[in-house]
C-alpha positions in Angstrom: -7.0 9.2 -26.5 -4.8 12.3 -27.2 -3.0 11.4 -23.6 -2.5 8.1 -25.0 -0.3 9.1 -27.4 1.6 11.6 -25.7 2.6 9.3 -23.3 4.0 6.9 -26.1 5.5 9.6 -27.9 7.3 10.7 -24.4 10.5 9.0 -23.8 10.2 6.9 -26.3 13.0 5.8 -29.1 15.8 3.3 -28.9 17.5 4.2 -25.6 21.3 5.5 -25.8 21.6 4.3 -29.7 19.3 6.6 -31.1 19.7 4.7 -34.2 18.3 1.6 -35.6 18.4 0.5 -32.2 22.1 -0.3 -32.6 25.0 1.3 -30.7 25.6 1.7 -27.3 22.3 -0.3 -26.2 21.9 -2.7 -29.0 22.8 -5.8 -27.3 19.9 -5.1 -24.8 16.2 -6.7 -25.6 14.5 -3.6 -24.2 13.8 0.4 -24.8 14.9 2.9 -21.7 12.6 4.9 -22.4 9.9 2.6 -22.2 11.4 1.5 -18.4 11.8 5.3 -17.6 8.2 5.7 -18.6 7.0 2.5 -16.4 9.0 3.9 -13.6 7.6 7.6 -13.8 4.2 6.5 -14.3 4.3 3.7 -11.0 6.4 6.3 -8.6 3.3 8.5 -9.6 0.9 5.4 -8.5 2.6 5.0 -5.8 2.9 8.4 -4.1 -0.7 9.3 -5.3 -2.1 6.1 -3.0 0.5 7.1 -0.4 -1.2 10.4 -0.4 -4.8 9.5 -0.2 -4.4 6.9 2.5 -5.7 7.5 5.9 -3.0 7.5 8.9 -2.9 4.1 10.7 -4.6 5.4 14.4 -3.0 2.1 15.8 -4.5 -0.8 18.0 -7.7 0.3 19.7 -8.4 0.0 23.0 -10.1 -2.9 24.1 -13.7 -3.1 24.7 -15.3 -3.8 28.2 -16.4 -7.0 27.6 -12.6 -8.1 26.9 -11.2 -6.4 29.8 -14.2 -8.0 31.7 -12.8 -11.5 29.8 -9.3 -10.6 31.0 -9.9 -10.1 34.7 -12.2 -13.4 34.9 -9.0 -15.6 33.0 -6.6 -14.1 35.0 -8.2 -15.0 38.2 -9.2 -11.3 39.6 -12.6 -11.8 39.7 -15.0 -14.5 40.7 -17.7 -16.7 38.9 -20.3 -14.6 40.3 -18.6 -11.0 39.7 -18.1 -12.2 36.1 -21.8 -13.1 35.6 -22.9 -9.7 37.2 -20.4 -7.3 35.7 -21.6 -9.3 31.8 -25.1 -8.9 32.2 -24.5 -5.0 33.1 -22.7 -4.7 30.3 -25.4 -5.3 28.1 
């Protein structure tokens, strides 16, 4: 709870006014220090999942029985070599 309220108290107040919300920033419907806040927080989020997430190993290699697939649609291979080479594969 007590992080809670250190995070509102953080960056918080009118933006470049520093007044009654008047000034500089008054004619804008929003706080900057509640956008800087949003901002700081997500880039956290962000870098944090960033961090954690495994490396992408890219494709993987095909398995037999596609290469086996492969050779038999493209014409390589016969019926009968097909039929044999399958059932050793399994």
């Amino acid at each position: 709870m007590e992080f809670i309220s250190a995070l509102g108290s953080w960056c918080g107040g009118p933006g470049f006014g520093h007044g009654a919300g008047y000034g500089m920033s008054g004619w804008m419907p929003f706080h900057f220090g509640g956008i800087l806040q949003l901002i700081v927080i997500g880039l956290i989020i962000y870098f944090t999942v960033r961090m954690f997430r495994r490396p992408d190993t890219g494709p993987s290699a095909p398995s037999a029985q596609d290469v086996l697939k492969k050779r038999y649609a493209a014409g390589e291979i016969d019926e009968d070599t097909y039929i044999r080479m399958k059932d050793e594969l399994k």
